[in-house]
C-alpha positions in Angstrom: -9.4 20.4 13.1 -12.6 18.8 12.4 -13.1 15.0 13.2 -13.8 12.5 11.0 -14.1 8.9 11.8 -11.7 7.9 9.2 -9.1 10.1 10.9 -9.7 7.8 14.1 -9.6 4.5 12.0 -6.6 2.0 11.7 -7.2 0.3 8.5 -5.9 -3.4 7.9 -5.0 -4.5 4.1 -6.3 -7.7 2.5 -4.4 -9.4 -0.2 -7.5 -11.8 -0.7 -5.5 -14.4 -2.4 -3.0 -15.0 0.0 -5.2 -14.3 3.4 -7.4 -17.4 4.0 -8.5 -20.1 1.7 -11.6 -21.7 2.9 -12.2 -24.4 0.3 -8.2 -25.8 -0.5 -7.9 -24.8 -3.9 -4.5 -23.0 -2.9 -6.4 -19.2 -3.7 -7.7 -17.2 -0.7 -11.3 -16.2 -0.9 -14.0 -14.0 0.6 -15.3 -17.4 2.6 -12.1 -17.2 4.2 -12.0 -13.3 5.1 -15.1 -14.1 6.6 -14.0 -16.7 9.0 -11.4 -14.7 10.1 -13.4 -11.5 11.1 -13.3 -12.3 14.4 -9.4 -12.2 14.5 -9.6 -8.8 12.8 -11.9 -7.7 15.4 -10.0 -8.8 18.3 -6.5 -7.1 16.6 -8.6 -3.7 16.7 -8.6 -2.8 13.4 -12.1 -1.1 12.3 -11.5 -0.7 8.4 -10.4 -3.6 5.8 -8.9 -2.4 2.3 -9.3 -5.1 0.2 -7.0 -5.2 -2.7 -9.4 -6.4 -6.2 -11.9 -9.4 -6.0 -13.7 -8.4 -9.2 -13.8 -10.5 -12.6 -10.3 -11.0 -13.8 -7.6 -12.8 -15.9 -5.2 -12.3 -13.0 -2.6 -11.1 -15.1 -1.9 -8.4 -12.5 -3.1 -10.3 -9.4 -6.5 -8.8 -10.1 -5.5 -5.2 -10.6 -6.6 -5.9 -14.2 -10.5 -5.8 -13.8 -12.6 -8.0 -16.4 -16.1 -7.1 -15.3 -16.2 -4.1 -12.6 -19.9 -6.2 -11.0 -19.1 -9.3 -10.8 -17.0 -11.1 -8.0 -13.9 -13.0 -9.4 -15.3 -16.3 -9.6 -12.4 -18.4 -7.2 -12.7 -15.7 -4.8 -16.7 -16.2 -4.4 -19.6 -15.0 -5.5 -22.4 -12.0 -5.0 -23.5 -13.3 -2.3 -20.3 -14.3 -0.4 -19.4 -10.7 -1.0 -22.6 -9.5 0.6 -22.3 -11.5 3.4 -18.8 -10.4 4.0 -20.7 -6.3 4.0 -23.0 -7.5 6.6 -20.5 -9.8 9.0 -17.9 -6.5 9.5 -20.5 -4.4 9.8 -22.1 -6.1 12.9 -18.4 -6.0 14.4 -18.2 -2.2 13.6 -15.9 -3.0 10.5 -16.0 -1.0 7.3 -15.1 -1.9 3.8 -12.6 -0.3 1.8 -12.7 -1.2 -2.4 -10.0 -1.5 -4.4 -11.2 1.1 -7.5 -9.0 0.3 -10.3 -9.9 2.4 -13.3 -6.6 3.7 -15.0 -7.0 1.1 -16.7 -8.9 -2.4 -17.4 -8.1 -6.2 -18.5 -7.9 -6.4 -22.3 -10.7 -9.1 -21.7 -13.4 -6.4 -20.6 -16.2 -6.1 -23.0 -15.3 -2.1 -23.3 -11.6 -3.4 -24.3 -13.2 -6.0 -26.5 -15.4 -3.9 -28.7 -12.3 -1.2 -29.1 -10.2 -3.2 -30.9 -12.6 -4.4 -33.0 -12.9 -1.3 -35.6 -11.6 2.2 -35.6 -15.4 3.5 -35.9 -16.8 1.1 -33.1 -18.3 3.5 -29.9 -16.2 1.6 -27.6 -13.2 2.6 -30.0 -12.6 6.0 -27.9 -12.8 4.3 -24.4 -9.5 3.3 -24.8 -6.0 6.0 -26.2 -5.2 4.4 -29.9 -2.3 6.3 -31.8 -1.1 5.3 -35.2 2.4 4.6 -35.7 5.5 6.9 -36.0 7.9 6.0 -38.9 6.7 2.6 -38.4 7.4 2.5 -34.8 5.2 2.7 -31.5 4.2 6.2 -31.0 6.4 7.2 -28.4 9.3 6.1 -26.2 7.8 4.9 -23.3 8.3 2.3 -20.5 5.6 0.6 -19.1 5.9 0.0 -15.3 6.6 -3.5 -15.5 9.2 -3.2 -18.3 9.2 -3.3 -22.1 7.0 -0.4 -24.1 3.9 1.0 -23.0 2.7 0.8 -26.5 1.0 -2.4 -27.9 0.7 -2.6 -31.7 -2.7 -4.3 -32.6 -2.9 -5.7 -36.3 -6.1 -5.9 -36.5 -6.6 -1.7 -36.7 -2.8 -1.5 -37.5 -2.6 0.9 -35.0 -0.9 0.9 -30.8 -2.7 1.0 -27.4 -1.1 2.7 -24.4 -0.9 0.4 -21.3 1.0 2.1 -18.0 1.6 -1.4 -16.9 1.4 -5.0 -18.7 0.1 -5.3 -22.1 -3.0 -6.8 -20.7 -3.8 -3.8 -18.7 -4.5 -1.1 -22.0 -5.7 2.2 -19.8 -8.7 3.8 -20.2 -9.2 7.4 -21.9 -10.4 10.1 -19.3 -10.7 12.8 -21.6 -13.8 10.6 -22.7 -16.8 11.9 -21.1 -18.7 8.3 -21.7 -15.6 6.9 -19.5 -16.0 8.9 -17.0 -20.0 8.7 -16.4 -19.7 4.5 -16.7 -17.2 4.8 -13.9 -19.2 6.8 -11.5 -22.2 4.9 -12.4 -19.8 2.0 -11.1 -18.6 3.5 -8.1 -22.4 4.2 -7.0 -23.1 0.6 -7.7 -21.3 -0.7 -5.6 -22.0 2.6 -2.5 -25.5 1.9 -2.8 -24.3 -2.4 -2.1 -22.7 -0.7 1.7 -19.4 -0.4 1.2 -17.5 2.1 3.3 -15.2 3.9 0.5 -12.7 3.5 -1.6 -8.6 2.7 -2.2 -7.8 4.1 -5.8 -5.0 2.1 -7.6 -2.2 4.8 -9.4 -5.5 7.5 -9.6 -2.8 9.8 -9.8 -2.3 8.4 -13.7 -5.5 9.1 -15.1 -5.0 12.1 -16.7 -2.5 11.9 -19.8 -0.6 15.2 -21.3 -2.6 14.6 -24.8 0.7 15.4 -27.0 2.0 12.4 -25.6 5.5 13.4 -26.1 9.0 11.2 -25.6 10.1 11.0 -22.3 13.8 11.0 -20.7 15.8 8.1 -21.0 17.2 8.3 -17.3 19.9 5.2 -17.5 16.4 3.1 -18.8 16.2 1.1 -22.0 12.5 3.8 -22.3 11.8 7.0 -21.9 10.2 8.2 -18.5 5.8 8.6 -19.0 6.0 10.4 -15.4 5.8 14.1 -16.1 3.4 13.8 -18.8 1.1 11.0 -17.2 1.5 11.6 -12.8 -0.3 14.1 -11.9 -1.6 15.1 -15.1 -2.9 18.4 -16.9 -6.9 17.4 -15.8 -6.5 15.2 -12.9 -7.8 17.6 -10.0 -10.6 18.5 -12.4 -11.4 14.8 -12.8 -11.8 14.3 -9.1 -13.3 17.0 -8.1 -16.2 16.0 -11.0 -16.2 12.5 -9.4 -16.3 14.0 -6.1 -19.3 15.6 -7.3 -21.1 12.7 -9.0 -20.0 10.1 -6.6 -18.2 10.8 -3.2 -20.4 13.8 -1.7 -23.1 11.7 -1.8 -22.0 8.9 0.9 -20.7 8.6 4.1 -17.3 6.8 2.8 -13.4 7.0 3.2 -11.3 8.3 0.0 -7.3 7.1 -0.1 -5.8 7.7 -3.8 -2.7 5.8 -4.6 -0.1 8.9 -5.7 2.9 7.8 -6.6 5.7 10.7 -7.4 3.1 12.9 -5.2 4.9 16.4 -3.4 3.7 18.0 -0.2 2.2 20.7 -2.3 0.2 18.4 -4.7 -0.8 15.9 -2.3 -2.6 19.2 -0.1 -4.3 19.4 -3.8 -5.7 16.2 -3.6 -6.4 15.7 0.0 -7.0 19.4 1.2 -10.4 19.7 3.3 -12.0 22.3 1.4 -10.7 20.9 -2.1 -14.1 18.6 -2.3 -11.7 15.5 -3.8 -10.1 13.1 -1.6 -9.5 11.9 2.3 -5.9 11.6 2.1 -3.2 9.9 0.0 -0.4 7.3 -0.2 3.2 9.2 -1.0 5.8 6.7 -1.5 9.0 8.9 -1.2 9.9 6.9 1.8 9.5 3.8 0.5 11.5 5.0 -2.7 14.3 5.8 -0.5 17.7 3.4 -0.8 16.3 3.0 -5.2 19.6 3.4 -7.4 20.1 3.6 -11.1 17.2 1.2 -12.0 14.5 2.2 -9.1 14.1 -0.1 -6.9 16.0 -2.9 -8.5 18.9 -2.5 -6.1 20.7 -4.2 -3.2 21.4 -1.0 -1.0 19.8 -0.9 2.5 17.9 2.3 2.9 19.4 5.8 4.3 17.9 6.1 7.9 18.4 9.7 7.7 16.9 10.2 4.2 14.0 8.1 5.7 13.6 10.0 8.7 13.7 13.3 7.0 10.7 12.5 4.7 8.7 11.2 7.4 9.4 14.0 9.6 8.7 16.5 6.8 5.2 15.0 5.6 4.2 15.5 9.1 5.2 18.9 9.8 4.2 20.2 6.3 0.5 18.7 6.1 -0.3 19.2 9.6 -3.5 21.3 9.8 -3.3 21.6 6.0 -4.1 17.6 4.6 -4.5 14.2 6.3 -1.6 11.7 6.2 -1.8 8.0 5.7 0.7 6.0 7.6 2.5 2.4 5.9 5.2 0.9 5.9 4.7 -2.2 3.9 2.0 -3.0 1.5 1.2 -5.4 -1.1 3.5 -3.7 -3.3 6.4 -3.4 -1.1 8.5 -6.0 0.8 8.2 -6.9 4.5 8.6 -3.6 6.4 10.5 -5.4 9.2 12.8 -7.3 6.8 13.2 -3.3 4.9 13.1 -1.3 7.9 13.9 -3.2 11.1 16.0 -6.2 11.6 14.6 -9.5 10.8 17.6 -11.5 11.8 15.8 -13.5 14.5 17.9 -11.7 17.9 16.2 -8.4 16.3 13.0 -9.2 14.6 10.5 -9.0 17.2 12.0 -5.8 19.4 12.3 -4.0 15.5 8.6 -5.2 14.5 7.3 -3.3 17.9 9.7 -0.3 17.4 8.4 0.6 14.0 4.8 -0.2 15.2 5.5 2.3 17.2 7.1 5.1 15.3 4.2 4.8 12.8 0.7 4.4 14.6 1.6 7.3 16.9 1.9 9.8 14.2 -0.5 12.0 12.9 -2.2 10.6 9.9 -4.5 7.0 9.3 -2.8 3.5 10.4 -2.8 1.1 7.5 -1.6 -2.4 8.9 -0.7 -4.8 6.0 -1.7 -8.6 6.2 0.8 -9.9 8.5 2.9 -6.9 9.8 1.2 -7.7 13.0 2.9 -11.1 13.5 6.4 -9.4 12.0 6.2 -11.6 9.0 9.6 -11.3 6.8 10.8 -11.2 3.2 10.6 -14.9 1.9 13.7 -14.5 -0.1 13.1 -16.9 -2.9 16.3 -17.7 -4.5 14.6 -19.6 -7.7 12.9 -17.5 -10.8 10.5 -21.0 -11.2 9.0 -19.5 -7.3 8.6 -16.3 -8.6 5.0 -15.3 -9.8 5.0 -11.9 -9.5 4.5 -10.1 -13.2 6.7 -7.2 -12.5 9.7 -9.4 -10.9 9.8 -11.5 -13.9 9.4 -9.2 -16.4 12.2 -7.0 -15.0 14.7 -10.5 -14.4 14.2 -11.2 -18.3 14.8 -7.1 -19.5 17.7 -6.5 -16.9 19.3 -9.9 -17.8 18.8 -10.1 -21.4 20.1 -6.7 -22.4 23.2 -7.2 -19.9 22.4 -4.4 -17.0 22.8 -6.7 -15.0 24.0 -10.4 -14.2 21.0 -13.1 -13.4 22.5 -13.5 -9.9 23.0 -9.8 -9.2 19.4 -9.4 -9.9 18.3 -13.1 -8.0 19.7 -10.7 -5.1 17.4 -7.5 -6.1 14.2 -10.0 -6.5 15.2 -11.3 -2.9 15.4 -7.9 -0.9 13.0 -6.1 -3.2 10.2 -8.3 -4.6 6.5 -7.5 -4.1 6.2 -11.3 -3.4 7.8 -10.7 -0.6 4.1 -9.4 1.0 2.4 -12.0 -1.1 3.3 -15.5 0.3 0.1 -16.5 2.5 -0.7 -15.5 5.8 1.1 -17.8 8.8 -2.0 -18.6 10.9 -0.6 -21.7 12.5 2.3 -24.6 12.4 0.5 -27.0 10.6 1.0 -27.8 6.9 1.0 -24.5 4.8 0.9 -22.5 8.0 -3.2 -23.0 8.1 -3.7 -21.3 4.8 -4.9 -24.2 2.6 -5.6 -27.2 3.0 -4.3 -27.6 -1.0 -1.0 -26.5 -2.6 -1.1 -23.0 -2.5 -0.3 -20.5 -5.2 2.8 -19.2 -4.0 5.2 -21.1 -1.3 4.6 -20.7 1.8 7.9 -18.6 3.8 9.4 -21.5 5.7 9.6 -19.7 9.0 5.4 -20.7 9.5 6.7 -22.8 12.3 8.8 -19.6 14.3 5.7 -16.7 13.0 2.3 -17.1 13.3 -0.7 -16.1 13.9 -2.2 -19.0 16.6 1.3 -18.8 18.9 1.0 -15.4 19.0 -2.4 -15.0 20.3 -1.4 -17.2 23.1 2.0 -14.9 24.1 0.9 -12.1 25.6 4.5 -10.0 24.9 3.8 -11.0 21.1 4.0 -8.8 18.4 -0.1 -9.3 17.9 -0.8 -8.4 21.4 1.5 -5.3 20.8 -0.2 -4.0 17.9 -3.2 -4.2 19.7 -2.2 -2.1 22.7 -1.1 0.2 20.3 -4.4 0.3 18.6 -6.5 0.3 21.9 -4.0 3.4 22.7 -5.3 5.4 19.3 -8.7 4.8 20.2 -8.5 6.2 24.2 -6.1 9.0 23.1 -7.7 11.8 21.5 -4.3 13.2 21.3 -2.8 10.5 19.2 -5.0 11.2 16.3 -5.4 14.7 16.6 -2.5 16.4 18.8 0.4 19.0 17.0 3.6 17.4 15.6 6.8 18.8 16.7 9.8 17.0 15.8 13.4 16.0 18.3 16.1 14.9 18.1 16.6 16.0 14.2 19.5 15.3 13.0 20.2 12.4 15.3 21.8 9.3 13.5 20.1 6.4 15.4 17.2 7.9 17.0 13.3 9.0 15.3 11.8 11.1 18.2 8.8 13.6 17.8 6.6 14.9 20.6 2.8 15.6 20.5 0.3 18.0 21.8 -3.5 18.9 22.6 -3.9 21.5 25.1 -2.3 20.2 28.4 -1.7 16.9 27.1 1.8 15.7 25.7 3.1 12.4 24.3 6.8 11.4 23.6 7.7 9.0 21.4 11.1 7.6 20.8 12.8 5.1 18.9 15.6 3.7 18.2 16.4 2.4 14.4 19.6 0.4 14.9 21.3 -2.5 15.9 23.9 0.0 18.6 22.8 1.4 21.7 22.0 5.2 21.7 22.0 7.8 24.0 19.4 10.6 24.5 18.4 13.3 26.8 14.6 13.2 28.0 12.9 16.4 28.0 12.6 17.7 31.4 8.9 18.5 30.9 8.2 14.9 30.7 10.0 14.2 34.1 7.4 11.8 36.1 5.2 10.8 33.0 3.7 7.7 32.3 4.7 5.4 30.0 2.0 3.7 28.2 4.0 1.8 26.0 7.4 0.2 25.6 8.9 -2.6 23.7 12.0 -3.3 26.4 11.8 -3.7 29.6 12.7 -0.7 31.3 12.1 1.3 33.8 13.9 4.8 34.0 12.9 7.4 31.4 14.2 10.5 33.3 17.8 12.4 32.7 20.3 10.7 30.4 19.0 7.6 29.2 21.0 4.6 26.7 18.5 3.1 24.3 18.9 -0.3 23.4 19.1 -1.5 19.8 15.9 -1.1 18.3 14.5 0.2 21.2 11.1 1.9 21.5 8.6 4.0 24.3 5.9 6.5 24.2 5.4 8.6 27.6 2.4 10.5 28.3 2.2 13.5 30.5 -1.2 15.7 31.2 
């Protein structure tokens, strides 16, 4: 297997306006990433994926982009960025960019000319349909509720927008399009950053007969098979693979929701000349019921484990796996995953720490998953600022799917501002985020989680993360070793061995609140165990796991 250094990497996510705010106007900003390198560093973590900080209306948190060179202005400016380059890179820390270009705001000057006339020569940068019997042209759902079509009086004709109205997506069969993006993406490679996380890339290419889609219990037909994983989208990166990517020294991650094992080795395939490796979400989808995610249900354990097992054993030696649990989009992995009921919290936050970063495949730490940060659970729409959440609370509500305190209870367990409340870095006021009132309430357990009393505990949740980390980086076998699989069908337990010529590692966890019982393989009678969440000491014979409990042994 050839190495790469992204393959040795463990990359840390950024959601910029809720890491540090350096100047107390309640936003994070790059100012504030920059004084907190130095905790980054001392974590472990070598790459930093920063979701946007470009020019935008924030409709969409940023993921609706304004002006693709220009800094957002209450995140910094030009220079602030630079600096940020040039700080990580002394500590050996690369940037990731956040390339958003499904779509753009309906304020960028592209956007602004299209709408303008039907003969401008921005008109074809963006996908305009006239209406059907008077109606949009289709029946499509956008992703955060309502229609994916926006009529437009002024050309008396609809836009398509994937997600909110102010988000109208851009037309890839365009050549123009596609040369302003790459010209883009150069821009900012020839500025020093290290590469690239591609929001929904896996959208860009549209079926051009645009037909209805299935209702599936939805109040709009489903876009999916005729927009994910479209009829041109490997021919689309392997051009901007071509134009762009070849040419640099960078990292590639595309965003692939609804992705199969036999696509995603499409996309991420070594010798397909188009990306590193790709986020699948199929076990994060698992537990979503007849409106996605907007559920109460826990999460099947076995479902789970059976999708992480298979992308292992079905990509290994044929594409490279990222590894997440929790990201911006997604609630707290502990509060999903783990336990965070405070007897549970910590020992669960170690045991999927574990279980992830000693898989085959990148490490992607979200903002906070280190200290074990939880769901907030806001039970107020009026704390709420999340575009999706709302949106869906006012659709599900107002066409009686569902009662307003029914889906209170889906916002609480399933919210992507659950991950976006600011990072705890201390007990003082607004957990050391602002100085001002922040943007989004702070989660009121600051004064239990954070970042400053963890870096003082050596048994902390930080300090374990960065064992594991260290681990990664002295191992050759944790990034590159063979994936078998134990344990298979066990209801408690995820357990999955490794190998690299005479070298084997065990990992094994357990994933409830019960004690289990396992056998230890004889071959790994008298290894070492480098890492364990309990205190224990026997791993030989018959052992009884405690609830969420969690080792690696390592025998040569």
């Amino acid at each position: 297997m050839e190495k790469k250094w992204w393959k040795e990497s463990v990359v840390y996510q950024i959601y910029p306006k809720s890491f540090k705010d350096s100047n107390g106007d309640g936003v994070g900003d790059i100012r504030g990433i920059i004084q907190k390198l130095d905790y980054l560093k001392e974590l472990g973590v070598n790459v930093l994926w920063i979701s946007p900080m470009l020019e935008s209306p924030q409709d969409d948190n940023g993921y609706d982009i304004s002006d693709y060179r220009r800094i957002y202005k209450e995140y910094g400016t030009m220079d602030d960025y630079e600096e940020l380059l040039s700080e990580a890179h002394k500590r050996d820390i690369r940037i990731l960019m956040d390339l958003v270009v499904n779509h753009t705001s309906d304020e960028h000057n592209w956007f602004v000319e299209s709408r303008k006339s039907k003969d401008n020569p921005y008109r074809d940068y963006y996908i305009w349909k006239d209406p059907v019997n008077g109606k949009e042209p289709n029946n499509w759902g956008g992703v955060f509720g309502g229609s994916a079509w926006e009529y437009d009086p002024q050309t008396q004709m609809y836009y398509m927008h994937l997600f909110s109205k102010k988000q109208p997506d851009l037309n890839w069969e365009n050549e123009k399009v596609r040369q302003e993006v790459y010209d883009m993406m150069k821009f900012w490679c020839d500025k020093g950053i290290d590469g690239f996380r591609m929001d929904v890339i896996s959208m860009i290419s549209k079926d051009q007969s645009f037909p209805d889609g299935e209702m599936n219990n939805s109040l709009y037909g489903d876009f999916g098979p005729y927009c994910v994983h479209g009829p041109r989208i490997h021919e689309f990166l392997q051009e901007m693979n071509r134009e762009v990517l070849s040419k640099y020294d960078i990292m590639t991650v595309g965003e692939t929701s609804g992705v199969t094992i036999e696509e995603a080795q499409k996309y991420a395939g070594e010798s397909r000349n188009e990306l590193n490796m790709v986020f699948q979400f199929e076990h994060v989808e698992n537990g979503s019921g007849d409106y996605g995610k907007w559920t109460t249900e826990k999460y099947d354990f076995k479902e789970f484990k059976r999708t992480m097992l298979k992308w292992q054993e079905e990509l290994q030696g044929k594409a490279w796996n990222s590894l997440f649990l929790g990201n911006h989009d997604q609630p707290r992995s502990v509060s999903r995953f783990g336990n965070d009921n405070p007897a549970y919290r910590e020992t669960s936050a170690k045991m999927l720490a574990t279980c992830l970063h000693m898989m085959q495949g990148t490490p992607y730490v979200y903002q906070g998953e280190e200290l074990g940060m939880t769901n907030v659970y806001f039970d107020k729409l009026e704390d709420y600022r999340d575009i999706e959440s709302i949106n869906f609370f006012t659709e599900f509500t107002e066409s009686g799917l569902m009662t307003p305190e029914y889906m209170m209870k889906c916002l609480m367990l399933r919210s992507r501002d659950n991950a976006r409340t600011p990072m705890q870095w201390d007990d003082s006021a607004q957990a050391g985020f602002t100085d001002g009132a922040p943007w989004i309430k702070v989660n009121t357990n600051y004064k239990e989680i954070n970042a400053a009393q963890q870096l003082e505990d050596p048994n902390s949740i930080f300090h374990y993360y960065q064992k594991l980390i260290r681990l990664r980086k002295e191992k050759d076998i944790i990034v590159y070793g063979g994936f078998e699989t134990l344990y298979r069908d066990d209801e408690q337990i995820l357990a999955y061995i490794r190998r690299q010529a005479q070298e084997k590692l065990l990992t094994v966890c357990n994933f409830s609140d019960k004690n289990a019982e396992m056998e230890i393989p004889e071959e790994f009678k008298g290894a070492e165990c480098l890492i364990t969440n309990l205190d224990r000491t026997v791993f030989e014979g018959k052992i009884v796991l405690k609830p969420y409990e969690a080792f690696v042994l390592y025998k040569k």
